[in-house]
PASEBA-1860 file (N, C-alpha, C; in nm, 3 decimals):
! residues 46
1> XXXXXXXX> -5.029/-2.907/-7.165/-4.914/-2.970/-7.106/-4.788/-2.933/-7.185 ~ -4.787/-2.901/-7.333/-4.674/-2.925/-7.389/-4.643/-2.781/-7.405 ~ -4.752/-2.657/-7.344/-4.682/-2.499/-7.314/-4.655/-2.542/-7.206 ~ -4.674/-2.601/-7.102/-4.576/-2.570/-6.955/-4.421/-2.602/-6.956 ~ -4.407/-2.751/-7.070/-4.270/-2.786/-7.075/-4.195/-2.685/-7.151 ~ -4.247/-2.671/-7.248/-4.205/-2.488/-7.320/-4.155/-2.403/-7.232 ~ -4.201/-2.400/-7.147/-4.158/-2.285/-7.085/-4.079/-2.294/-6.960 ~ -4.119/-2.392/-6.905/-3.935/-2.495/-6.864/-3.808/-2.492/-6.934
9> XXXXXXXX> -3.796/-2.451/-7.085/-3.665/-2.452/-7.142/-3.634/-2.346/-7.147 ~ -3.441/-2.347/-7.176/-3.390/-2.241/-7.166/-3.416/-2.204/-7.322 ~ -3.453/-2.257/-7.421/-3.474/-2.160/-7.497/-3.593/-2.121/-7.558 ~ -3.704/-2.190/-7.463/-3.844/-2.123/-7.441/-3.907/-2.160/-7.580 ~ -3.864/-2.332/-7.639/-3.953/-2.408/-7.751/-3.886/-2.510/-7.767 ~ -3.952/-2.581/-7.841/-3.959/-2.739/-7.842/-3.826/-2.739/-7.910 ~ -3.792/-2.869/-7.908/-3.663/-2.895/-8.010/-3.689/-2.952/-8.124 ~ -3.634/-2.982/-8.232/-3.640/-2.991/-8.358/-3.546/-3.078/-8.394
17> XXXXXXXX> -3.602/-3.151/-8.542/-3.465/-3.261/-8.568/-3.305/-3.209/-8.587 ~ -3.343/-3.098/-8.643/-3.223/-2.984/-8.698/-3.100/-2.957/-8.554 ~ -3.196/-2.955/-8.445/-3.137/-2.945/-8.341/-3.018/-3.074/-8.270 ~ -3.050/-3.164/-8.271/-2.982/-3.266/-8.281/-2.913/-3.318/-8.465 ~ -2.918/-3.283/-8.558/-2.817/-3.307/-8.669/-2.707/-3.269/-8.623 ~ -2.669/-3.182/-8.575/-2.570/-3.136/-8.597/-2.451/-3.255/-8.486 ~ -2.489/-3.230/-8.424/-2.430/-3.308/-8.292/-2.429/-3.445/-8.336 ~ -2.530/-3.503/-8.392/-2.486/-3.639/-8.440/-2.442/-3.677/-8.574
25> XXXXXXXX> -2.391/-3.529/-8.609/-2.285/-3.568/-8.772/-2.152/-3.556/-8.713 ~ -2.143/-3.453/-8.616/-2.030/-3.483/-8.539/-1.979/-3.591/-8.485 ~ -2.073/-3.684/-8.450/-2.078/-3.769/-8.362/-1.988/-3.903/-8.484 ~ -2.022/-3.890/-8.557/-2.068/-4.014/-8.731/-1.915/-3.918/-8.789 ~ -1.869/-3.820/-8.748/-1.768/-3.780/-8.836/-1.561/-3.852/-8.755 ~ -1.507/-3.810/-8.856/-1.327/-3.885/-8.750/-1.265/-3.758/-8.664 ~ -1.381/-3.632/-8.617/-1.327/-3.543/-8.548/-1.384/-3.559/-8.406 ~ -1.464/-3.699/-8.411/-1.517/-3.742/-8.278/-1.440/-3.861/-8.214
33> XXXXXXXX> -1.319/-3.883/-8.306/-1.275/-4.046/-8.344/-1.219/-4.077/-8.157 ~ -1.164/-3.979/-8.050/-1.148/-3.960/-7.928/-1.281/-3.965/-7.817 ~ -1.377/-3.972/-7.913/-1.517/-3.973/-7.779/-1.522/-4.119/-7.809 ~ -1.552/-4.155/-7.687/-1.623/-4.286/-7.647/-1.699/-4.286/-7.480 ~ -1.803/-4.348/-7.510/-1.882/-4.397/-7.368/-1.937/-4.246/-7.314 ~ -1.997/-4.145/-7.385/-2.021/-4.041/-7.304/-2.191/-4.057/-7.344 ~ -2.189/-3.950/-7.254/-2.297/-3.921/-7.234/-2.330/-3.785/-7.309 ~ -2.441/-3.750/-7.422/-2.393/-3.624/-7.464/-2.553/-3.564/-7.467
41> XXXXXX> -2.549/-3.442/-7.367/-2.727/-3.430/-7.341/-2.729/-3.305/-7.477 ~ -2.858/-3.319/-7.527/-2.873/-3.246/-7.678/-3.023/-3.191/-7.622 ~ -2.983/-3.081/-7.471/-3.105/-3.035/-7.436/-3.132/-2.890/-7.418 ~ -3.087/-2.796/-7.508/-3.079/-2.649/-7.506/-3.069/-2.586/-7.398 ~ -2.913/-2.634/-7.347/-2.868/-2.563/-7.237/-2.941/-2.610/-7.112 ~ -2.973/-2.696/-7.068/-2.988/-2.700/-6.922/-2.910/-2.763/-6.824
END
């Protein structure tokens, strides 16, 4: 099951914690201090 979803993604493997850090130090930093209420998908491009 978890090669078929593999291979459903655009970047053809699972995601990783590393993959989402980044986006949520952004998120925790004052260069986000203008986002509010979104929605932010952390799904390798789809």
């Amino acid at each position: 099951m978890q090669k078929h979803y593999v291979e459903l993604t655009p970047l053809g493997r699972m995601g990783e914690p590393e993959d989402v850090a980044l986006p949520a130090a952004f998120l925790a930093s004052d260069d986000s201090r203008w986002i509010s209420g979104e929605l932010i998908l952390v799904a390798g491009g789809e």
